[in-house]
N, C-alpha and C positions, 0 to 999 in steps of 0.2 A: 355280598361285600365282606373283606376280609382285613384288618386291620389287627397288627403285632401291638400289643401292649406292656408286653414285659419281658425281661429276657432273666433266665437264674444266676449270669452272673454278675456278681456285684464288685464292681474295683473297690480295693483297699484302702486307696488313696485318693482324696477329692481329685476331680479332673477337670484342674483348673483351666491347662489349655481348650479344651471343651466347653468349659461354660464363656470363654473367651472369645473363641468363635460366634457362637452362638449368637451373645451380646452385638460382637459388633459389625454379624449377619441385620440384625434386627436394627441395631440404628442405622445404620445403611438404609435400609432400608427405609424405615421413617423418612429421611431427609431425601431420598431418591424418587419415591415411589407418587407421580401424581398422575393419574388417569385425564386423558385430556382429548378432547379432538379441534383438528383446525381442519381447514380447503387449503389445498394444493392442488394447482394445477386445473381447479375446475372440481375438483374429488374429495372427499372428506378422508384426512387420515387420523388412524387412533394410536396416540400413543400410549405405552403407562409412567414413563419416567421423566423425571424434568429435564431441561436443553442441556444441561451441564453434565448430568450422569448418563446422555449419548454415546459420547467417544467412548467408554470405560466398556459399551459390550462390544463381544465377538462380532467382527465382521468378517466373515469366510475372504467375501473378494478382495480385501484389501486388509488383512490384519495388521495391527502395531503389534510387537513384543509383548508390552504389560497387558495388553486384552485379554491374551491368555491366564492371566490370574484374578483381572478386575472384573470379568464378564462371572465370574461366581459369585461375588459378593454383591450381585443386582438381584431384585426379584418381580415379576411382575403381576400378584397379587397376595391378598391375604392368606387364601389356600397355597400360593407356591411358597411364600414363606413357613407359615406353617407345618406344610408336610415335609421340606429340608430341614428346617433346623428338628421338627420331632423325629422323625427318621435320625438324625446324626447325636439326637441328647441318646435316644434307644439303643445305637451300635456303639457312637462313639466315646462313651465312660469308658468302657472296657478295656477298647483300645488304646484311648490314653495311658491310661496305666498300666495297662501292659508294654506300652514301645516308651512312655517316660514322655516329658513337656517336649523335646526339641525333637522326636524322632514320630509323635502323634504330627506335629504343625507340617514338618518334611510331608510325609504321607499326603496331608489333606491337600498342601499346596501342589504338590507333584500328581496327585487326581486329578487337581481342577485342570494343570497343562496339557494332560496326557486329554483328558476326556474334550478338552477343545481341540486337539487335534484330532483327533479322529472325528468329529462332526465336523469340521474343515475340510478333512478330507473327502464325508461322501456327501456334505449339504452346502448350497450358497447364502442361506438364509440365517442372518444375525441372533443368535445365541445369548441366552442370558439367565442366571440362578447356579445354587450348589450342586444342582443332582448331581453333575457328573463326579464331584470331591467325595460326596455325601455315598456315593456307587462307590469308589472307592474304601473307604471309610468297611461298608457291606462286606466288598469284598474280603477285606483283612479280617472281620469279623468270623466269616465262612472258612477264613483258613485257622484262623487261633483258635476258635472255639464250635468245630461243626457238631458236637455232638449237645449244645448247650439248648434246655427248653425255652423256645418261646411261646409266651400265652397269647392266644387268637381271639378276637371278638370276633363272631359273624353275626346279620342281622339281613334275614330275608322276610321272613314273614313273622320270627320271634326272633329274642337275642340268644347266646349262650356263647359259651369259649371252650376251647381246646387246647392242647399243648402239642407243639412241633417242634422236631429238631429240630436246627437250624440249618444246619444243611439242606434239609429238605425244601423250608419254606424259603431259604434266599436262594436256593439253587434251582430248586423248579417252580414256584411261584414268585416271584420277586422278578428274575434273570429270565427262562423259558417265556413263564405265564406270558406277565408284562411286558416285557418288552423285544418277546421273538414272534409268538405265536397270535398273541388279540393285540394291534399296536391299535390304539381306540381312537385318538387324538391326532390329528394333522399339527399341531402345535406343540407339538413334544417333539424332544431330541434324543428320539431313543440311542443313534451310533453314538453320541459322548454318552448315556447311561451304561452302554456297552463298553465302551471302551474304560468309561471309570470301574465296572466291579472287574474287568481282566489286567487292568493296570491293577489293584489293590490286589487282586490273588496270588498275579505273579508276582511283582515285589514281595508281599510279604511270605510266600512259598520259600521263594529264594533268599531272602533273608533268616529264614530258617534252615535251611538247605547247607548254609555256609555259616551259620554259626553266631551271626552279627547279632541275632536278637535272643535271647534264651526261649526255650521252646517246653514243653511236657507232654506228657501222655498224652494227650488228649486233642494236641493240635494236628490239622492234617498231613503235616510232614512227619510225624509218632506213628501213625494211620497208615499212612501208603509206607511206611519204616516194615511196620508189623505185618502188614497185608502180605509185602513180598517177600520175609521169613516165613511167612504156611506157605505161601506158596511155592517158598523151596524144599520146604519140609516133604510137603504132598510129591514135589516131582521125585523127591527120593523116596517116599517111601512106595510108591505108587512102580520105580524104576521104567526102564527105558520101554518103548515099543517095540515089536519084530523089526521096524523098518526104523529105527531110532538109534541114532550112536548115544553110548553113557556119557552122561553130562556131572563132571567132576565139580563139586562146592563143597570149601570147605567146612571142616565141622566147624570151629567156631562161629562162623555165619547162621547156624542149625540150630534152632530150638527142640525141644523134644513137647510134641503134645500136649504134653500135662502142665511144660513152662508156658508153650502159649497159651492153653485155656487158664492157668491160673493169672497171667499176666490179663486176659482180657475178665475176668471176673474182680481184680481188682480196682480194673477203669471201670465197670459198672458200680461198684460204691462208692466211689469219688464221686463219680456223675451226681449219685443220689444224694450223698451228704451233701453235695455243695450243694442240689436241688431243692433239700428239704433247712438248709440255714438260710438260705436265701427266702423262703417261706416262713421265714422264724418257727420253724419246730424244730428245735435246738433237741428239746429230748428225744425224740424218733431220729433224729443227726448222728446221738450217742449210741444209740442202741444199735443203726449200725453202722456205728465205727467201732462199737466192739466186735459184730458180726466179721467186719476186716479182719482184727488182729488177729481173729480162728484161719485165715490164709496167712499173714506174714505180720507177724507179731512187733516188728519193727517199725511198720510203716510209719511217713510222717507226712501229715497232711499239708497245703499250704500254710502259712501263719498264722494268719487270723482263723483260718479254722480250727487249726489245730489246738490255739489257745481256747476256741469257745469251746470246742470240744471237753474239752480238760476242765476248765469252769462246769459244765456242766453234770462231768462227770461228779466233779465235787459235792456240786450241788444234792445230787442223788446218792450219795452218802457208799458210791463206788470207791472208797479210799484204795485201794490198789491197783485199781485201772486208773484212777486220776493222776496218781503216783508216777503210773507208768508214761502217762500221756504228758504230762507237764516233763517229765524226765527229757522222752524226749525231742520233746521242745526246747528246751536247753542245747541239746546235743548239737540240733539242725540250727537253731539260730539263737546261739549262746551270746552274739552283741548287739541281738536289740534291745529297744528301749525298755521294753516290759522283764529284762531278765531277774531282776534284786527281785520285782513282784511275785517271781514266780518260786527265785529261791524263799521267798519267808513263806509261801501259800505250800509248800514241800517238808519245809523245815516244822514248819504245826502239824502238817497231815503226819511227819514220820513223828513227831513226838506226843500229840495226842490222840492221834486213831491207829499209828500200826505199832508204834511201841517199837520204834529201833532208834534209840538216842544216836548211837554214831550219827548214823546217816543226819538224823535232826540237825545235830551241833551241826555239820559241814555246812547245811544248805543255812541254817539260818546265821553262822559265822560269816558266810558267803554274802548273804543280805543284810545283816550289820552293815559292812564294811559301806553300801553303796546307796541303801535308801534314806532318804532327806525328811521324812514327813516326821514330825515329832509320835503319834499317836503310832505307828509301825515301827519307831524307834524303841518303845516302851513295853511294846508287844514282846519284840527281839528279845529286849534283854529279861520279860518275865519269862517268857519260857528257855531262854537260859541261865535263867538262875534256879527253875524248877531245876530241869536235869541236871547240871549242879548239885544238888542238894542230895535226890534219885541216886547220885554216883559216889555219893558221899555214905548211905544209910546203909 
């Protein structure tokens, strides 16, 4: 038995529409959900939901319009609720925050329609629960973030855990395993599970593809980007065969070797730092994120990491690699909310650990101007009035 328990990336931002779902997945449920049986016809029939929350599921033979959205907000046990709403709290943080409140809710609603269609289409049998949103949801997860580790429990004759990309574990265990190759359950809808992670791949592929959602390294449209520069590399450098005419690409399309290998050696230390902050080991995050700046001394990480990085560099009394890290951080997102913090934490490091007033004065002039708290106000003006005085002897 194999069950995902954590995935390394963490959203930024709470994922509100997420835990919104989720909520009012579960009162739904509550007020839905009664296990019952009557005689029909001579026959005992079982059902799990009350008379009223009938109409609301999937009915192949005869669907209404709204069945399509309302047959995923039903569930028909403790365990089917359960394993959709933890399946979609596990995928869908991430996603939230990465596609924003109105472009997560589009996603989820546009799973549940697509994945009732395609169980329409190859089963007669009345339909009900999130899996097929929830597949979707997976999907998008598979495309934004395939290289991200998830932690495994397994428990056969002892417990233990492992870590899996995600790609691997939504793509051949998740998709293949479950629902191609062992379909266990006469009472599952595998073609809507099907149809929800190929609806969530291709939308969000193609919303990358065309530019609608901002995308990085690391998603699989970056991925199949880079895959098919080596492989035009390789066809040039490799050139035509006896029986092959020359295939003209041009340079700027061409990377040279050493840009793709150093390009794929700096998505291996992204992968890690975000791996290992997400573990909270912030100091093994730092050590190498300085091992990066020995390839491209520029780099700049996402935000919040970038900033924790730089904190922490601090912390370890690396005053010129914090320097350089909070710098910049400023560069790359010079109007968020944390910037006055960052100018006064730049303006102390350059006037009490590296001794360049210039620089001091600017960054903590900088953060005069903009920070509110009395106790950093006071701060400000003691260490300008040091250097002041410094400029004066």
């Amino acid at each position: 038995m194999f069950l995902p328990i954590r995935t390394s990336i963490c959203p930024r931002r709470t994922p509100y529409t997420n835990y919104a779902l989720i909520a009012i997945n579960i009162f739904i449920f509550l007020i839905s959900y009664w296990p019952h049986t009557y005689i029909s016809g001579g026959r005992q029939v079982h059902e799990v939901l009350r008379n009223w929350a009938q109409p609301f599921m999937l009915h192949p033979d005869s669907p209404e319009i709204w069945q399509f959205v309302t047959y995923a907000f039903l569930h028909g046990s403790m365990l089917h609720i359960f394993g959709n709403m933890f399946f979609l709290y596990l995928f869908g943080n991430a996603i939230n925050d990465k596609m924003g409140n109105v472009g997560y809710i589009c996603l989820y609603l546009a799973g549940a329609v697509f994945s009732g269609l395609g169980h329409a289409l190859i089963s007669s049998n009345p339909v009900l629960g999130a899996s097929g949103a929830v597949a979707a949801i997976t999907g998008a997860y598979l495309v934004l973030f395939p290289k991200a580790i998830i932690t495994v429990i397994y428990w056969f004759f002892f417990i233990g855990t492992f870590d899996l990309h995600a790609y691997f574990f939504i793509a051949i265990k998740m998709i293949i395993i479950d629902n191609i190759l062992y379909r266990g359950a006469d009472n599952v809808a595998y073609e809507a599970h099907l149809s929800g992670y190929a609806f969530g791949i291709i939308a969000t592929y193609l919303l990358l593809a065309v530019k609608l959602m901002p995308g990085d390294h690391f998603d699989l449209w970056s991925l199949t980007r880079q895959w098919n520069r080596r492989r035009q590399f390789r066809d040039i450098s490799n050139g035509p065969g006896p029986n092959q005419s020359r295939k003209w690409v041009k340079a700027k399309e061409v990377k040279s070797s050493a840009q793709m290998e150093k390009e794929e050696m700096i998505n291996d230390f992204r992968a890690k730092i975000s791996s290992l902050i997400y573990q909270k080991n912030i100091s093994e995050a730092a050590n190498t994120y300085l091992d990066l700046t020995q390839i491209d001394i520029d780099h700049v990480l996402p935000r919040q990491q970038q900033l924790d990085i730089a904190n922490q560099l601090m912390s370890m009394s690396e005053w010129e690699q914090a320097s350089r890290a909070y710098e910049l951080f400023l560069t790359r997102y010079q109007n968020c909310q944390y910037s006055e913090q960052v100018e006064l934490m730049l303006g102390v490091i350059y006037a009490r650990y590296l001794h360049k007033p210039e620089k001091a004065v600017k960054y903590l002039k900088a953060a005069r101007k903009k920070i509110t708290d009395r106790g950093q106000i006071n701060m400000c003006d003691e260490e300008l009035n040091k250097l002041a005085m410094k400029g004066h002897e």
